[in-house]
N, C-alpha and C positions, 0 to 999 in steps of 0.2 A: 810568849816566845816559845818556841818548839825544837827540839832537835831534827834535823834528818840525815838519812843514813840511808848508804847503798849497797849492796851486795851483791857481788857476780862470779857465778864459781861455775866452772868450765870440767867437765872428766873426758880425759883423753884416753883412751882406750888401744888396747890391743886388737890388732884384724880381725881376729875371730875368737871366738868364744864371751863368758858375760863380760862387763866392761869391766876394765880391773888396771889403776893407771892412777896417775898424780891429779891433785887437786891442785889450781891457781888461785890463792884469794887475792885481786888487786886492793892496796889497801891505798887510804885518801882519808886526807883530815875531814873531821866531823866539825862542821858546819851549820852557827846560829843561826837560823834563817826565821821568817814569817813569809804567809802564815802555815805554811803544810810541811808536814814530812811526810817523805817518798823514800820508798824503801825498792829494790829490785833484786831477783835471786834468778839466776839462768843455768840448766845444769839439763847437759846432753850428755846420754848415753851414746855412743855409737858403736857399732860393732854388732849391733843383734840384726837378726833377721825377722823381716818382714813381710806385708803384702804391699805391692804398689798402692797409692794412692793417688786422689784424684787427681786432676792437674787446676790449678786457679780457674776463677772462671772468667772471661771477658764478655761485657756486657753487649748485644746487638739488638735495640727495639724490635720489638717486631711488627710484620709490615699490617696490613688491612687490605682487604680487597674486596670487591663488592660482588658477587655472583648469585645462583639461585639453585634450588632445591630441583631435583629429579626422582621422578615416583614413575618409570616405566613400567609397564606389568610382563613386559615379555624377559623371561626366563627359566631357567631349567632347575626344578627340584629332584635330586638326586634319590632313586632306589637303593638305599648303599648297601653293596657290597660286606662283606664280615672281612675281609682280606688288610696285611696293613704289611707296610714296609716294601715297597716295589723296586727298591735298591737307588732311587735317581734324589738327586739334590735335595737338602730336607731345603723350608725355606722358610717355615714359622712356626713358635711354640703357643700355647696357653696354657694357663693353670688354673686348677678349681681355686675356687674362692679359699676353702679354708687348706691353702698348702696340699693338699693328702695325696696333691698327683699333678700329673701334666702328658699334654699330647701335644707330639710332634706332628707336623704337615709335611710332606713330601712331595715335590713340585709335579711329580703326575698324577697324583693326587690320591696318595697310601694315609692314611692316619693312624698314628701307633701309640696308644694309651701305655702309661703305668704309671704306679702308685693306684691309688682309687678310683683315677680316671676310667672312665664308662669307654667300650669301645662302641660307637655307635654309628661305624662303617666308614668304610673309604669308597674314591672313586676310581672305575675304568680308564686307562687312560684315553680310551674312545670319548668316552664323555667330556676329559679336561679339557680338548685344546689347545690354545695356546701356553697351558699350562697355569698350575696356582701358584699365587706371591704370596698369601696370607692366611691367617684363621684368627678366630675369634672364637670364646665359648661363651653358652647362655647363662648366668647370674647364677642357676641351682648346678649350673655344671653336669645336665641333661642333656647337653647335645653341643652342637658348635658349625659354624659358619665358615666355608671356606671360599675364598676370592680367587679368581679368575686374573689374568695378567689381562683379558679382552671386558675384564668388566661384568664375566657371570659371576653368579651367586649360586652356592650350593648348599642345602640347609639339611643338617644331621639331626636326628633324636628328635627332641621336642624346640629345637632351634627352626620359628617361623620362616618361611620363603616370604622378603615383605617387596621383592622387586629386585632389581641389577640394571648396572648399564651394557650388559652382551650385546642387547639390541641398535646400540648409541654408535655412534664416527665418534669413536677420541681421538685429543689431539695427538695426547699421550698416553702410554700404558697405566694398568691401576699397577700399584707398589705395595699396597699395606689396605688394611681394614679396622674398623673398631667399635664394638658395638655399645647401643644405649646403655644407662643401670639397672634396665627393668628389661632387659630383652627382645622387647618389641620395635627395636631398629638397630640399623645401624650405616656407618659409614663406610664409604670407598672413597682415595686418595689415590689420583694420579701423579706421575714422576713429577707435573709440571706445577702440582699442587693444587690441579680441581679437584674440587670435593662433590661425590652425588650420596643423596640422605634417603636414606628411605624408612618408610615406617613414622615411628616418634621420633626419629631424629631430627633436629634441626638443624638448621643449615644458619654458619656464624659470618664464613667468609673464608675466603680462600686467596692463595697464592696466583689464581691461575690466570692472568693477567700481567702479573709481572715476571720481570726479568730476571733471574734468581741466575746466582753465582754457583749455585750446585743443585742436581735434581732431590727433590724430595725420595727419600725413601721407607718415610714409616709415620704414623702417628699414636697419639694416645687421647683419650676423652678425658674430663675431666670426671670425677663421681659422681654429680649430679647430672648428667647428661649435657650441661648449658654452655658447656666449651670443648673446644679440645686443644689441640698442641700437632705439629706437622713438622718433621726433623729433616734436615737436609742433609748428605754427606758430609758436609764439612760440618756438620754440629751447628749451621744456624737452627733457631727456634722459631718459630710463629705460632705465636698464643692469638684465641680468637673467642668470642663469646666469654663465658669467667672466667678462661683459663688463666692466669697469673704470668708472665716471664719471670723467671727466676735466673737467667743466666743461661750461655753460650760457648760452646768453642766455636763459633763460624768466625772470630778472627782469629782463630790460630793454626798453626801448621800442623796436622795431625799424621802422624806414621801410616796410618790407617783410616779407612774411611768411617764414618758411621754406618751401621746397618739396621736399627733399629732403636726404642726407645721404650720407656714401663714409664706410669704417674705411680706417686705414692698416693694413700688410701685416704690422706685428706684432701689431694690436689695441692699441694701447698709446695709440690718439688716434682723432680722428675729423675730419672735415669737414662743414657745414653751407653749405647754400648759399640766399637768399632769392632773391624773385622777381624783383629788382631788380639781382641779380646776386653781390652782396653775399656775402664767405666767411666765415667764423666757423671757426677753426682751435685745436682743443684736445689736451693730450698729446702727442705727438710728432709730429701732422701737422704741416707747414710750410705756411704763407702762399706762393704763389707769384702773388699779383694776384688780381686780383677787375674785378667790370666794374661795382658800386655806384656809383654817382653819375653815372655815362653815359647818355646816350638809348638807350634799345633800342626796335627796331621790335616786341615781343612781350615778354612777361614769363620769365623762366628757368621753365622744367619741373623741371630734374633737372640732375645731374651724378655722375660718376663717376672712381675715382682709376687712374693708371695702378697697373700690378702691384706697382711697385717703394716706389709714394708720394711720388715725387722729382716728379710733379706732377697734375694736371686737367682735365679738364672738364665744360663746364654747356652745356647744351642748348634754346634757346627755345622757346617751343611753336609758331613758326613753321618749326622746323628751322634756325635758326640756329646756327653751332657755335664756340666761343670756349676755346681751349685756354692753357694756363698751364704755364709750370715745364718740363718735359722734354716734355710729354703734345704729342702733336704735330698738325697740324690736317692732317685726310686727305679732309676736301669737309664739305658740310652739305648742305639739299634747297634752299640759296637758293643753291647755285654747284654749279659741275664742278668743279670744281681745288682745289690748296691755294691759301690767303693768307697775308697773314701774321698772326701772334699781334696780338691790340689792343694795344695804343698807352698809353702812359701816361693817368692818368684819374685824376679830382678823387675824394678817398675821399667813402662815403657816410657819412651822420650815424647815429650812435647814439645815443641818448639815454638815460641811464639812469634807471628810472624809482624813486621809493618802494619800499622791499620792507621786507619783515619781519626783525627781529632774526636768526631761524632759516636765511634763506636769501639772507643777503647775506654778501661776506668781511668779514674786517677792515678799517677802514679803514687807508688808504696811507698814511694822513699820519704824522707824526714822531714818536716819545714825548715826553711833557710834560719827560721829564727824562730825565740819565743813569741805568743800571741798571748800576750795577758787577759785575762776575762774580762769580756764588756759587752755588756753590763758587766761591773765588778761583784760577781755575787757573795763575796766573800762575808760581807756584814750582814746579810737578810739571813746566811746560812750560819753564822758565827752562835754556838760553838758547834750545836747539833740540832741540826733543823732540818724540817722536811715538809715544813709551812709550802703553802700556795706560793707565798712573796719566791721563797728560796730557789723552790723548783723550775718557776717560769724564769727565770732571770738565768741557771744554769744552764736550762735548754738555749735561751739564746744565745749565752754566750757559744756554746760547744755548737749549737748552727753556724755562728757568726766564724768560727775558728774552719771550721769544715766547710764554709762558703768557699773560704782562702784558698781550698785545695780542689774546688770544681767538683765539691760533694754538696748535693742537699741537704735537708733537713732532717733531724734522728725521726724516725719512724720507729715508734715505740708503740710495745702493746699499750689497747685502750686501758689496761688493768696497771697501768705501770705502777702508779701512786702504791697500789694495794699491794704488791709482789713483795717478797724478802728483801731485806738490802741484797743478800748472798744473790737471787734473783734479778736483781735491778743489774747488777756488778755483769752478772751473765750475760743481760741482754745486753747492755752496752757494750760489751767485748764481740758479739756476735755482729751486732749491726755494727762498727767500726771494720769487722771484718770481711762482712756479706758486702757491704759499702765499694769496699778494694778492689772486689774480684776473688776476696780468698775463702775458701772451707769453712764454715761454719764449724763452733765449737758443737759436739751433738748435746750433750749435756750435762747437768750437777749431777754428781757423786755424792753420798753422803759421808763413804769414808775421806773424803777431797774435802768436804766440807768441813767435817772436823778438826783433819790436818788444817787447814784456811783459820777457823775457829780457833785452834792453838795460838799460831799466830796473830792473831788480830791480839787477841787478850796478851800478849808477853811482847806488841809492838816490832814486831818483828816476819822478819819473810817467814811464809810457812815450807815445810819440808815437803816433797813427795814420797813419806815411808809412814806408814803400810800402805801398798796397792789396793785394788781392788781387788774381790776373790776372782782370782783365777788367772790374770791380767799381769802382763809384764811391762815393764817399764822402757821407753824408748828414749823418751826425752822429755823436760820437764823445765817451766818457766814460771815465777811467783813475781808477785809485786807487793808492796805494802805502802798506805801512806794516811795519813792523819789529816782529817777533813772533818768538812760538814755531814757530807752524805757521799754515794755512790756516784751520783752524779757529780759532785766536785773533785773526788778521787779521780775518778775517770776523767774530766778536764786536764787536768794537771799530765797524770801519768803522756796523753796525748798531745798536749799543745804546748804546754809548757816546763819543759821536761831539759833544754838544751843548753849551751854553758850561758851562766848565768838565774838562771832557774834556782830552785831549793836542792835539785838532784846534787848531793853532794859527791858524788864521784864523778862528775862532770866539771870541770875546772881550767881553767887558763893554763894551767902545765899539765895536764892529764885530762883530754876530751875519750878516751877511751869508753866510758860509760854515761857518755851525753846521750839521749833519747833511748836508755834503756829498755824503760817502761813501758813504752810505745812501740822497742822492737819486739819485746815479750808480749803484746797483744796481740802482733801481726807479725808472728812469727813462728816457729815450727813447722813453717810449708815445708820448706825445704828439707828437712828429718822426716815430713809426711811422707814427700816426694821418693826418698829413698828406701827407707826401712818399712812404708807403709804402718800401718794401725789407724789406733782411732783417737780422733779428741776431744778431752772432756776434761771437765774443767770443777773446780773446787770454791767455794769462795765465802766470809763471812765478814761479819761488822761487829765491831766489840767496843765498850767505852769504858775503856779502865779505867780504874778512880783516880790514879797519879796526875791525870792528863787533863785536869782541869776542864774535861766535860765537852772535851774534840772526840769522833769517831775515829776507829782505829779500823781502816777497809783491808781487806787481804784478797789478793785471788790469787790462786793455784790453776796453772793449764799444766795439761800433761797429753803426753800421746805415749797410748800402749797397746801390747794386741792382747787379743785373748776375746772372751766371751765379752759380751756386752754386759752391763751389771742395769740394775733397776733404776734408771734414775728419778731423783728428786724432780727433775721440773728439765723441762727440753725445748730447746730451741723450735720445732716442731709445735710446740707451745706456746711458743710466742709470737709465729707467725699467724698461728693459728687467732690469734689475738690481737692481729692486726701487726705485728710487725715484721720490719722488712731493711 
């Protein structure tokens, strides 16, 4: 027999400045219960300042279409010019591979390097035409490819002419380009979502067949060449070839349109970016700010990730340039010099709008009731086990529970067995979270871990003090509970958590802190949503000697700004590993 115990502290803060205000401890009789204790600690900072954060994501399969590869030879390779910045609409960026620069494209076709970037000529507007939508640079960052709105191709430096559609009847205009990993092709993407390949690229499938709710206007390859990704205004996605889905806004209401999109450097996420500045971050890309809800003198064009994904930028179609995260600001065509990164900013509104059964997640909210685990795995895992018997009978059950709510099945890395508990704890928090529609935690701390570690060993919620170097604190939620393993903690905290339950703050005359547990795993969107930062998360396993030889799990989530720290082990990591 086991004690449990809950804990829920709240700081109510002053408008402005650091939070500084009363603590509420709700207090509730402690509670013999079998067989787990569950512990819950929730404590928001409000009042500090932030950057906007991403908005949830809503899920939209994506579609399939069957089409075929175009290799015409007629086309124009360009004598370019030395000349850059011809004052008209910028309307695409790229970045060398290792961050050290980037070049703007300008729709009559100027190219204007800085940082490292090579300038290695722009076009006549004689020669553009109907004008360029796009660019792309070659893999060594020797040259770069720029697109035609009619479908020519213009090849800079040591970036090959491998063909165009100039010569072709489109239905619709081209919008965007994106080339192979090796150089030797690349693609065009029409509004209507035809795709022409030329070179090594392959051709996966295309939109251009169907009836799409919004015109495409951007895509991205995947790293290996063998997929890509094609973004619509409203933020649908259509992944084709290996590219992954990872998540959508095309069912939500957005302020703004989309105007372009970046992959991160494993393919494993993506970035979106709206016209208003606004990021939309899915799969393992990170959030590193946004410029939503800010005045901008021009609307965003485009953006691009640096090599590594550690961060961004977006480009106005004035030439204005706003870098995030690591991505560093190296000029724009409205200054000579660097400045510094923007400033903290009010997030923008998302709005989610009506969608269909098919293409919305599950809702967030609570189960109507406890689901007890069945299979009961409570005696294969009794006291501390992590036997074969234990583990498959856990998954089922937490399948079985998440059936209930129009979720599948946990998609956990192939390594899961072998991971940390603190590790396992992580992944299940993210996949319960990725699952919903919400932000993924980005990852373990090891100062969060310690803190977690504290706690596990003294049975108790862990604290969020000390931060990380450099890093302020926003808001912050822990849990605790005496199990088998990670996987049984995390059953409980999730499914069985509501009056009735071992949750001892949860009660017949006080439901105040029924499904604690479960809102502290799927929860700090909303302090995401406002103050912005980042989340990451803390977490350990302990089996003190009092406790009769039960595990003692702890997790720490927090959201804070500041630098990113080193972490122990990343979500990024675990998709990378098969999970999802």
């Amino acid at each position: 027999m086991v004690w449990s115990g809950h804990r829920l502290v709240e700081a109510r803060v002053a408008t402005s400045g650091l939070p500084a205000g009363r603590r509420a401890e709700p207090t509730g009789s402690r509670l013999l219960v079998w067989p787990v204790v569950l512990g819950v600690s929730l404590l928001a900072l409000t009042g500090l300042v932030g950057v906007p954060a991403r908005s949830a994501r809503r899920s939209v399969e994506p579609g399939t279409s069957a089409g075929s590869t175009v290799r015409p030879a007629s086309a124009v390779r360009s004598s370019p010019p030395t000349s850059a910045g011809d004052g008209s609409p910028v309307v695409g960026i790229d970045a060398r591979p290792d961050g050290s620069g980037y070049w703007l494209a300008e729709a009559q076709g100027a190219v204007s390097p800085f940082g490292s970037a090579s300038n290695e000529g722009s076009l006549g507007s004689a020669e553009v035409g109907t004008g360029i939508v796009g660019m792309a640079a070659t893999p060594d960052g020797g040259g770069y490819w720029l697109a035609g709105r009619n479908g020519g191709v213009f090849a800079m430096g040591d970036a090959a002419f491998l063909g165009s559609a100039g010569a072709l009847p489109l239905n619709r205009p081209i919008v965007g380009m994106a080339a192979t990993p090796d150089g030797r092709g690349y693609w065009l993407v029409a509004s209507d979502g035809g795709i022409f390949a030329f070179g090594d690229a392959g051709f996966f499938g295309s939109t251009g067949s169907m009836v799409l709710n919004r015109p495409i206007v951007g895509m991205a390859a995947t790293p290996d060449g063998r997929g890509y990704w094609l973004v619509a205004s409203d933020g649908g996605i259509f992944a084709f070839g290996d590219a992954g889905f990872f998540g959508s806004t095309g069912s939500m209401v957005l302020n703004r349109p989309i105007v372009g999109m970046a992959s991160t450097p494993v393919g494993k996420g993506y970035w979106m970016v709206a016209s208003d500045g606004g990021i939309f971050a899915f799969g393992d890309a990170g959030f590193f700010g946004s410029m939503g809800g800010r005045p901008l003198n021009a609307p965003i064009a485009g953006m691009a990730a640096s090599g590594d994904g550690s961060g961004y930028w977006m480009v106005g179609s004035d030439g204005g340039m706003f870098s995030f995260g690591a991505a560093r600001f190296f000029g724009s065509l409205l200054s000579a010099g660097p400045s510094p990164v923007p400033g903290p900013v009010p997030p923008a509104t998302v709005t989610p709008a009506p969608v269909s059964q098919s293409s919305s997640p599950p809702a967030i909210g609570n189960p109507s009731s406890n689901l007890p685990p069945a299979p009961n795995f409570l005696d294969a895992c009794y006291p501390h086990n992590t036997g074969s018997t234990c583990i498959s009978e856990a998954i089922q059950a937490t399948d079985a529970a998440r059936s209930a709510e129009g979720l599948g099945p946990l998609h956990l890395p192939t390594d899961f067995v072998a991971l940390t508990p603190a590790e396992q704890l992580f992944v299940l928090v993210d996949v319960e979270r990725v699952d919903r529609g919400l932000p993924p935690v980005v990852g373990l701390d090891a100062t969060l871990d310690a803190e977690a570690a504290a706690g596990a060993e003294a049975n108790a919620d862990p604290q969020a003090s000390p931060m990380p170097a450099g890093m302020s604190l926003v808001a912050w939620a822990s849990n605790w509970a005496e199990n088998g393993n990670p996987l049984g903690s995390n059953y409980f905290w999730m499914y069985d958590d509501g009056p009735g339950s071992s949750n001892v703050d949860c009660t017949a005359t006080d439901t105040a802190g029924c499904w604690g547990h479960r809102d502290n795993i799927l929860g700090l969107t909303a302090y995401q949503a406002e103050y912005g930062g980042t989340l990451l998360m803390g977490a350990a396993e302990a089996v003190p000697s009092a406790d009769q030889g039960w595990a003692s799990d702890t997790e720490l989530i927090v959201l804070a700004t500041g630098p990113q720290p080193a972490y122990v082990y990343t979500w990024a990591q675990a998709v990378a590993a098969g999970a999802s």
